[in-house]
TILUMLO-500238 format. One line per field, with one value per residue (C-alpha): residue number from 1; residue in one letter; x, y negated, z negated. Coordinates in Angstrom, 3 decimals. Example, Ala and Ser with C-alpha at 12.3 -4.5 7.8 and 13.67 -1.06 7.14 Angstrom:
BEGIN
dopa	1_2 $
paba	a_s $
X	12.300_13.670 $
Y	4.500_1.060 $
Z	-7.800_-7.140 $
# end
This chain:
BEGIN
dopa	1_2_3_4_5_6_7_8_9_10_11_12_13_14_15_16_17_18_19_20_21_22_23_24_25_26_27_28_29_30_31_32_33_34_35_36_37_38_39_40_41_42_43_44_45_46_47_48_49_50_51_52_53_54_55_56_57_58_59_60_61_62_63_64_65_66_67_68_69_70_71_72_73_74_75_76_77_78_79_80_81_82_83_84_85_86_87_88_89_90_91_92_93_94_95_96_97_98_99_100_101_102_103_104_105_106_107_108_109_110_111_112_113_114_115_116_117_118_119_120_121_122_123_124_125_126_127_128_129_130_131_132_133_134_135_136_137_138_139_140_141_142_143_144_145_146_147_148_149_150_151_152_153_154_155_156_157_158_159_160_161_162_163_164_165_166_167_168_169_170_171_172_173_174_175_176_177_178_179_180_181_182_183_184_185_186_187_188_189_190_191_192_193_194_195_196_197_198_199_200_201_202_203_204_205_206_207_208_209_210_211_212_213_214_215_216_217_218_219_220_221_222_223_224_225_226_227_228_229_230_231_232_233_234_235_236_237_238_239_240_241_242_243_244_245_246_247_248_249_250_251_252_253_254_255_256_257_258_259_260_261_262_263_264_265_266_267_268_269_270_271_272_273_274_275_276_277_278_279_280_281_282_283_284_285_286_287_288_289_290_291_292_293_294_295_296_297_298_299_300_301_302_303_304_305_306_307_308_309_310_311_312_313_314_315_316_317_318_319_320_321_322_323_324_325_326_327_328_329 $
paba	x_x_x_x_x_x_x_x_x_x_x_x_x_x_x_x_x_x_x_x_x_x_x_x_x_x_x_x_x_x_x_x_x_x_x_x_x_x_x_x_x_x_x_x_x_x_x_x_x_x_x_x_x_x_x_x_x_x_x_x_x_x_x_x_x_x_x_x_x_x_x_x_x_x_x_x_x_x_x_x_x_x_x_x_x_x_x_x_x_x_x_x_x_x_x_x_x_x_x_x_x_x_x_x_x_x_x_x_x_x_x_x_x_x_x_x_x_x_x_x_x_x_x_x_x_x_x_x_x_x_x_x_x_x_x_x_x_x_x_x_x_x_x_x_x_x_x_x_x_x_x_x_x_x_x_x_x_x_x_x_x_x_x_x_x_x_x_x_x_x_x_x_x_x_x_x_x_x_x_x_x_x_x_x_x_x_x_x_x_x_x_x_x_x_x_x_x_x_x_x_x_x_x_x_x_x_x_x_x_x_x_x_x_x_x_x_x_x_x_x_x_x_x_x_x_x_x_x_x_x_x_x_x_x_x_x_x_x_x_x_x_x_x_x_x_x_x_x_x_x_x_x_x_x_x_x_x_x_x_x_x_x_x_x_x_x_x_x_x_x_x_x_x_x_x_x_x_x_x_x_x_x_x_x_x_x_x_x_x_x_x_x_x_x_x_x_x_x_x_x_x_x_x_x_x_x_x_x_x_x_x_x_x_x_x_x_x_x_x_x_x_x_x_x_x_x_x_x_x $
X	0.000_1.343_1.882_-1.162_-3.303_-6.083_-9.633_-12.803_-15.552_-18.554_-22.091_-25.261_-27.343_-31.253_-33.030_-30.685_-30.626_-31.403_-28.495_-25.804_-23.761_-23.292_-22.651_-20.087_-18.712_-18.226_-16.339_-14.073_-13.468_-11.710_-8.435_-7.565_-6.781_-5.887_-9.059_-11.443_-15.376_-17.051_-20.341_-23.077_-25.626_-28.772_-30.620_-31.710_-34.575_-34.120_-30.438_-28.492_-26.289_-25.529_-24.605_-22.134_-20.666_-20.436_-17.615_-14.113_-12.032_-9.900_-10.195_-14.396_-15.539_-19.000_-20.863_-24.499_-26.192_-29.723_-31.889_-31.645_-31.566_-28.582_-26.977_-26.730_-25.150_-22.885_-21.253_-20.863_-18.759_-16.984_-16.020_-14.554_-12.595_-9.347_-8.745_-7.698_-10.356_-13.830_-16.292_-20.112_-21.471_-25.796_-26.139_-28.046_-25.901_-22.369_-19.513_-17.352_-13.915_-11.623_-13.563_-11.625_-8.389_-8.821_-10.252_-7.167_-5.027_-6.889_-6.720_-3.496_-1.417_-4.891_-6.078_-8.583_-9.963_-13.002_-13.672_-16.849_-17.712_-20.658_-23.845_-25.702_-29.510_-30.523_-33.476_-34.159_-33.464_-31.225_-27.344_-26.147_-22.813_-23.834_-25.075_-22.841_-22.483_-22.981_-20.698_-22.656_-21.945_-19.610_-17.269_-15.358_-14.778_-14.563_-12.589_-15.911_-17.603_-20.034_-21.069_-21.017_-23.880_-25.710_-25.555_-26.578_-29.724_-30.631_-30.525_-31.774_-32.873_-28.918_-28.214_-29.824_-26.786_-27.327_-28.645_-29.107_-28.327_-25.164_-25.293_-24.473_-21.048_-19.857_-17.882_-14.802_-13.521_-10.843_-11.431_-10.337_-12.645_-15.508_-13.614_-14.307_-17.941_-19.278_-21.129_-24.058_-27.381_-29.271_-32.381_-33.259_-34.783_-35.338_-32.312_-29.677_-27.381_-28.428_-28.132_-24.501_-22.586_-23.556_-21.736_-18.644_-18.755_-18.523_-15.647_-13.650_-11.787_-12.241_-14.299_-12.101_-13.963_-12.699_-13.820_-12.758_-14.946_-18.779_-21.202_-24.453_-27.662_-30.458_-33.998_-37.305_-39.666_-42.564_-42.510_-40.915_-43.471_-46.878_-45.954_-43.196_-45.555_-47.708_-45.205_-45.447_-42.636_-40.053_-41.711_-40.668_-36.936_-36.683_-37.986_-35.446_-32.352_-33.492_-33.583_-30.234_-28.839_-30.157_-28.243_-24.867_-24.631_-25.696_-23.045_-20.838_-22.755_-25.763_-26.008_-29.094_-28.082_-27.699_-30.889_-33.016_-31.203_-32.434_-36.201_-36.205_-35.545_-38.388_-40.410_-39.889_-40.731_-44.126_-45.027_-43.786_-46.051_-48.969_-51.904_-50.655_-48.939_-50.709_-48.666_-45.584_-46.899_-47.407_-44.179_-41.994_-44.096_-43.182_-39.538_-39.141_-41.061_-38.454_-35.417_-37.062_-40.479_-41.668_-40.876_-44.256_-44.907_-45.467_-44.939_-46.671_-45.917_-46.705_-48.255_-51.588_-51.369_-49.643_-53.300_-54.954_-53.172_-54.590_-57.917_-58.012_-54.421_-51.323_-53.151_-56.191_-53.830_-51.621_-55.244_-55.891_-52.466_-52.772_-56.017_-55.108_-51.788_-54.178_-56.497_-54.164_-52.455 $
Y	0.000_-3.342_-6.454_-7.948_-5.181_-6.108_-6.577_-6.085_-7.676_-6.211_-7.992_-6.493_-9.290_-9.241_-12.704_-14.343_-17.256_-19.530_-18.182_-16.740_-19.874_-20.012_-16.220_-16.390_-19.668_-18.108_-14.939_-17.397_-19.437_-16.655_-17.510_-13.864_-15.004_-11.521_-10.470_-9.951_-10.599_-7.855_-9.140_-6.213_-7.992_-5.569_-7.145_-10.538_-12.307_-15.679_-17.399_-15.262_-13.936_-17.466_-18.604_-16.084_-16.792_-20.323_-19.999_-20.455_-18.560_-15.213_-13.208_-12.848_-10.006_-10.014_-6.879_-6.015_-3.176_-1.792_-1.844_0.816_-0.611_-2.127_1.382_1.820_-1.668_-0.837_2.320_0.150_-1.784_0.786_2.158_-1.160_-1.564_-2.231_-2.756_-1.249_-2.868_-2.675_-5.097_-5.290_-8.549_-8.993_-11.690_-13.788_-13.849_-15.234_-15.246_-17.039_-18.131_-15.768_-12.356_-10.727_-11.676_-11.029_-7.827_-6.791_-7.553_-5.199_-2.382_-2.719_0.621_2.349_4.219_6.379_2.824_0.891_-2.526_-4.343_-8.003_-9.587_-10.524_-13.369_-13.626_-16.640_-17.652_-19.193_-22.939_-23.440_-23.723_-20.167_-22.090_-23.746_-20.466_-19.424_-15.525_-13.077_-10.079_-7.092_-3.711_-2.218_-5.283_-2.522_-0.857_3.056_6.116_8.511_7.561_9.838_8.941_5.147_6.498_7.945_4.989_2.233_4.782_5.555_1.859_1.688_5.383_6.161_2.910_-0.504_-2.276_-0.276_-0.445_-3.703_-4.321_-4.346_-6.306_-4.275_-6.840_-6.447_-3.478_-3.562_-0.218_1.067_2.869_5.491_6.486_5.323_8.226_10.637_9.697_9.386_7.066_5.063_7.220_5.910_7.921_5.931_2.750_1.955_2.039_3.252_1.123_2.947_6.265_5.350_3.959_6.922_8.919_6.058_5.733_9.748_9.595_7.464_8.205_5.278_1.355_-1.602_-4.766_-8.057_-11.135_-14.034_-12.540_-13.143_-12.537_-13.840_-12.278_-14.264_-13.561_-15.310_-16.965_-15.228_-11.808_-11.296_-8.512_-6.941_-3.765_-2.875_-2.286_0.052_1.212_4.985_5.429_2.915_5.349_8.184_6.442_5.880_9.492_10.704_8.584_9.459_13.232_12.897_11.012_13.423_15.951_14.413_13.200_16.700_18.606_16.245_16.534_18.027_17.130_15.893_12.178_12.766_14.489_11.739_9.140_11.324_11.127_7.673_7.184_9.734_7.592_4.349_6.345_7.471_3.664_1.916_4.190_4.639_3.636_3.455_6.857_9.503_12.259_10.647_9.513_13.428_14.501_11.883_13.264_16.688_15.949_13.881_16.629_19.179_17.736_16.626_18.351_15.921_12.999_10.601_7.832_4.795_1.842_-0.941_-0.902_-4.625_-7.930_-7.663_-5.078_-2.822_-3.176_-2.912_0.531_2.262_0.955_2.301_4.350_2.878_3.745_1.954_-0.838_-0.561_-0.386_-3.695_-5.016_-3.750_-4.912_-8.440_-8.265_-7.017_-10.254_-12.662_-11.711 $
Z	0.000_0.701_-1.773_0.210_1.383_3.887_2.734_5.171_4.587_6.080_6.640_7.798_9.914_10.334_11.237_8.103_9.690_6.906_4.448_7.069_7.177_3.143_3.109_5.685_3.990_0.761_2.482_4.371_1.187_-0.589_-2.158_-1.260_2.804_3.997_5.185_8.116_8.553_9.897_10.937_12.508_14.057_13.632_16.783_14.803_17.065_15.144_15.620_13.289_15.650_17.518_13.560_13.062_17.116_16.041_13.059_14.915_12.675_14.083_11.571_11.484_14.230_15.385_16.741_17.887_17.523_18.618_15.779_13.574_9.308_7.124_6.299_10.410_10.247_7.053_8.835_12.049_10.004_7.837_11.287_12.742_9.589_9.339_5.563_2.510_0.550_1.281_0.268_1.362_1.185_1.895_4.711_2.195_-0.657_-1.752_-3.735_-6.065_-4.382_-6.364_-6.399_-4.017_-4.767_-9.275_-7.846_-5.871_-8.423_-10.925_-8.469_-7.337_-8.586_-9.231_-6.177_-8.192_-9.260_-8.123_-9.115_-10.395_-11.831_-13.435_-11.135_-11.251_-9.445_-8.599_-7.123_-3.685_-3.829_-6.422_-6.775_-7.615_-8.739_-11.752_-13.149_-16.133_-15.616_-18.246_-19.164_-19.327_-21.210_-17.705_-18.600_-20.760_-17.528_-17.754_-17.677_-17.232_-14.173_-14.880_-18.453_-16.521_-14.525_-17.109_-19.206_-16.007_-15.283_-18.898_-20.204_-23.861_-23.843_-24.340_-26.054_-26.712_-24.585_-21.626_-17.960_-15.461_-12.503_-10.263_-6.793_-4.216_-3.442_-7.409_-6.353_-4.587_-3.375_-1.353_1.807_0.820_-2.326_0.313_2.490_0.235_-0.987_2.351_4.909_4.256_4.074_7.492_6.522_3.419_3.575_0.250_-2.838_0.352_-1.848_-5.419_-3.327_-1.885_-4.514_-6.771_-4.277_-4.226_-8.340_-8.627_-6.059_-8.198_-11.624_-13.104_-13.183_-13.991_-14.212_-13.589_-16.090_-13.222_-10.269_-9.961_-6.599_-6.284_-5.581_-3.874_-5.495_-4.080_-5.841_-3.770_-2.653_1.139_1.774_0.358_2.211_0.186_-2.913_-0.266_2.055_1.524_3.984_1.424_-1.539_-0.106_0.498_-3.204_-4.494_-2.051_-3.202_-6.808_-6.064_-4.275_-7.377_-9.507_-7.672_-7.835_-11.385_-12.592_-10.416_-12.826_-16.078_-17.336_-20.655_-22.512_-21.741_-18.384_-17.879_-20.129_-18.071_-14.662_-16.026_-16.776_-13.073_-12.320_-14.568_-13.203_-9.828_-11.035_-12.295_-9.105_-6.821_-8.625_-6.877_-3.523_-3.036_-5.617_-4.279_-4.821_-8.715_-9.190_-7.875_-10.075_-13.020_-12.217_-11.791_-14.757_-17.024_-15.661_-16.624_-20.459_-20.888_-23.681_-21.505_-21.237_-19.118_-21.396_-19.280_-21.063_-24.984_-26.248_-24.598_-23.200_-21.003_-23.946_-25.646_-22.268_-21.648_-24.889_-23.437_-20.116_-19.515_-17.842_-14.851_-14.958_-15.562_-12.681_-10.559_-11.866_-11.265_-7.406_-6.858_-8.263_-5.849_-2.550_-3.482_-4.144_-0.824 $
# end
């Protein structure tokens, strides 16, 4: 490895328009300079692709593809790739000026290493910058990678400090650990990222985090889409990704932890579906009840609809819930 490896930066385009300019700005703003821009244009119909043809700067790449998802897109770029770094970076979010290059300098020497950093969401509209971030539990870092996983799906079932969320462009992995785990799943629609980098986090030995480095994840103050709440196909995507997860972290482990953590998923499954795909409510309950039998779904435990559930069920409140959603649409 060289004293200034190569980093490729790979983002997946579809009609970004509106935020591909800042997300390109931020990867060309890196105080890490030894990188390239791989940008896979997933046949945008707005100007996204003229955007990224407009930046005069040799080391961004632009590529087109017919359209076939972001994971198509990510493994167009993996394959273009030059680097020994590999960082994926959503065409409508950014990141702070010295992630890359704190991030290198962890890894550097540690080849079974991957490296994460804190995420911040901010919403649509606002400055993302003037966002203090906060250090989560995975700012220890880890030597378990399993455990890691058991204690980001489990959340305060395994302890009261656990779970959250990691942006997809926290990690920063060498190509070769994303070698070994695998390409990006192209069937999967829905949590293709959740699905991958549990392959990428059981490839590597260990997590280092990085205090200095912070991305950005763009949230929206209304919904983008109704049809992902009824979008049996995106359903479908998830209880796949969580089966396939399920799979991999219990070829590692299958302790107790690792199975509660497992039917928490299965749980949050059966919630998130219910009304609009029954069949795939029943299945999550049946998966979730195999790996810890006494497992119950108890989604709503205080507030209003906490009383509401004892009342009618957790169902009759998610009915309510959807039917407020359709009308309100």
């Amino acid at each position: 490895m060289t004293n200034t490896p190569l980093v490729s930066i790979i983002i997946p385009v579809f009609n970004s328009e509106k935020y591909l300019a800042d997300t390109i700005t931020s990867a060309l703003l890196q105080t890490w300079t030894n990188i390239e821009i791989i940008i896979v244009d997933d046949s945008s119909t707005d100007r996204s692709l003229n955007i990224a043809r407009q930046f005069n700067d040799d080391r961004i790449r632009v590529f087109e593809q017919k359209n076939k998802g972001a994971s198509a897109a990510r493994n167009r770029g993996l394959a273009e790739a030059k680097g020994e770094y590999i960082q994926f970076l959503d065409a409508d979010d950014v990141l702070n000026n010295v992630k890359i290059e704190a991030q290198v300098r962890l890894l550097a020497g540690k080849d079974d290493a991957i490296a994460n950093c804190a995420t911040v969401n901010f919403f649509d509209r606002t400055d993302p910058y003037n966002i203090q971030p906060f250090h989560d539990w995975y700012r220890q870092g880890s030597t378990d990678t399993a455990d890691f996983l058991v204690k980001l799906y489990g959340g305060a079932l395994i302890g009261p400090e656990y779970g959250g969320m990691i942006g997809v462009h926290a990690w920063l992995c060498p190509k070769t650990t994303i070698d070994r785990a695998g390409k990006w799943n192209e069937e999967l629609t829905t949590d293709d990222d959740g699905e991958f980098f549990c392959r990428v986090v059981l490839a590597a030995r260990r997590i280092v985090y990085s205090d200095q480095a912070v991305c950005y994840y763009r949230k929206y103050t209304k919904t983008k889409s109704l049809s992902a709440v009824n979008d049996n196909r995106a359903n479908q995507s998830l209880l796949t990704a969580t089966d396939l997860k399920a799979k991999y972290l219990l070829e590692k482990t299958s302790g107790t932890n690792a199975k509660l953590a497992l039917a928490r998923l299965y749980h949050e499954n059966a919630v998130s579906f219910y009304p609009a795909s029954l069949a795939l409510t029943r299945e999550s309950e049946r998966k979730m009840k195999q790996l810890i039998p006494e497992f119950t779904v108890r989604p709503f435990k205080s507030g209003i609809t906490g009383g509401l559930s004892k009342l009618i069920s957790w169902k009759g409140v998610k009915i309510l819930q959807y039917l407020k959603t359709r009308l309100l649409a």
